[in-house]
C-alpha positions as CSV (number, residue, x, y, z in Angstrom):
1,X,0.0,0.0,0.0
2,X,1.2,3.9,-0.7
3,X,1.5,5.7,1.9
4,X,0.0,8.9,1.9
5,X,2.3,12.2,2.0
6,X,1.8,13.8,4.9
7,X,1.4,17.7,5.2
8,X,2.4,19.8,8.3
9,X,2.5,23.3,9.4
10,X,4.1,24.2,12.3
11,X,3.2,27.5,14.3
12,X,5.6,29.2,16.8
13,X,7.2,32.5,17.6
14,X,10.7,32.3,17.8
15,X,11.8,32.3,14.5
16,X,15.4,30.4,14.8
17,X,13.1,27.1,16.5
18,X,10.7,27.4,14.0
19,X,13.9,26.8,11.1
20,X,14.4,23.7,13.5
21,X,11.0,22.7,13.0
22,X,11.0,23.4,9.7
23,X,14.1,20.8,9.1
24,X,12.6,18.5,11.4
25,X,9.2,18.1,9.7
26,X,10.9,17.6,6.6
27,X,13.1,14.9,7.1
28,X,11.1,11.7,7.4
29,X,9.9,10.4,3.4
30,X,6.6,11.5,2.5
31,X,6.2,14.2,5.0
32,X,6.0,18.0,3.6
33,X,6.3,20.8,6.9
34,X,5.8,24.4,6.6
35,X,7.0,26.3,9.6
36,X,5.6,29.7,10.1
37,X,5.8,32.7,13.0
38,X,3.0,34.4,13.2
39,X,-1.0,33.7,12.8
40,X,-1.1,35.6,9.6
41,X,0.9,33.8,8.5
42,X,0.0,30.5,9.5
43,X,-4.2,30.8,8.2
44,X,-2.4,32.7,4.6
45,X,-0.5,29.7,4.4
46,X,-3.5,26.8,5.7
47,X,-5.7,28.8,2.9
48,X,-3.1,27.8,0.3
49,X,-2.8,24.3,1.0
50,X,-4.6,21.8,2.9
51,X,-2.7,20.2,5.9
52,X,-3.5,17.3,7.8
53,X,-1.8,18.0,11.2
54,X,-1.0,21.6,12.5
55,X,1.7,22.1,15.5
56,X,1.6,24.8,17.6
57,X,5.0,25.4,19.5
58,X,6.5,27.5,21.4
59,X,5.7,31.0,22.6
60,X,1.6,30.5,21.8
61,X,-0.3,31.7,24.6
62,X,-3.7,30.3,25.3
63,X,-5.8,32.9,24.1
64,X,-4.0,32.5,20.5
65,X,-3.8,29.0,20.3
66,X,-7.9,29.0,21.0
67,X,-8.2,31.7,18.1
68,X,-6.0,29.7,15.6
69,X,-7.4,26.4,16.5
70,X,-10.7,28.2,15.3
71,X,-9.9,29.8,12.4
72,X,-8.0,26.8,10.9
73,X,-10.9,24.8,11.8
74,X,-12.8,27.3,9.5
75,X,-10.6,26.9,6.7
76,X,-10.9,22.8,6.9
77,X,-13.0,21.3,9.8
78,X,-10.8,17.9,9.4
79,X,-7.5,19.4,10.3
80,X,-6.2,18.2,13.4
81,X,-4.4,21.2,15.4
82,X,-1.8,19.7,18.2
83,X,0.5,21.2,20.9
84,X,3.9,20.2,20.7
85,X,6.1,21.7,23.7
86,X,9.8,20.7,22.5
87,X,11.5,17.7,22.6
88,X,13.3,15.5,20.2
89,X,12.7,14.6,17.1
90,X,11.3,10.9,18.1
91,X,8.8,12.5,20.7
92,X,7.7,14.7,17.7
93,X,7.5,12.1,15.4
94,X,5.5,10.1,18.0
95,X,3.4,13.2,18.4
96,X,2.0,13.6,15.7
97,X,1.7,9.8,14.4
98,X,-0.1,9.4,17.5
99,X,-2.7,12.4,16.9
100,X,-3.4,11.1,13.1
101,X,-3.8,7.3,14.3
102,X,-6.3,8.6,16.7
103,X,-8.9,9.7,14.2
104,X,-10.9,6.6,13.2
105,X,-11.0,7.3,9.7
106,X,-7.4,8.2,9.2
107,X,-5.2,5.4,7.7
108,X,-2.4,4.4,9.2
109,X,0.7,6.6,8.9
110,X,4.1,5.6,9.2
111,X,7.6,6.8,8.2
């Protein structure tokens, strides 16, 4: 079976992490990652391209991560919008492989 490719966006406001993050979520094969700083940004960027998993990292504060989670679950109800608070690249990994394989209808993804 083919796996799917898998398309992130990552959210955070420290822009040297956020080239981190960018690397990270590109390195396993069939994932795409888009890391972005700011919430403009970040619903431009969901508006131009449909993601299955969004992260938000560091430096989000409650009140903003409630307004993105609702304005990306505008653009597509199915997206499924995460917190990731640091860590290496086998917890993220695990992260977000654990978030998709939640969802009943989601198949299986693997890297």
């Amino acid at each position: 079976m083919e796996k799917k490719i898998l398309n992130l966006l990552a959210i955070g406001r420290n822009a040297e992490i956020m080239q981190v993050m960018q690397r990270l979520i590109n390195v396993p094969e069939k994932w795409i990652g888009t890391a972005v700083i700011t919430n403009e940004e970040a619903i431009a960027t969901a508006k131009q391209s449909s993601f299955d998993l969004v992260l938000l990292c560091a430096g989000i504060n409650t009140e903003e991560e409630n307004i993105l989670r609702e304005a990306l679950k505008h653009i597509d109800p199915a997206i499924i919008v995460i917190r990731h608070y640091g860590g290496g690249s086998g917890l993220l990994e695990n992260e977000i492989l654990a978030a998709l394989n939640s969802r009943k209808e989601t198949v299986l993804f693997q890297t």
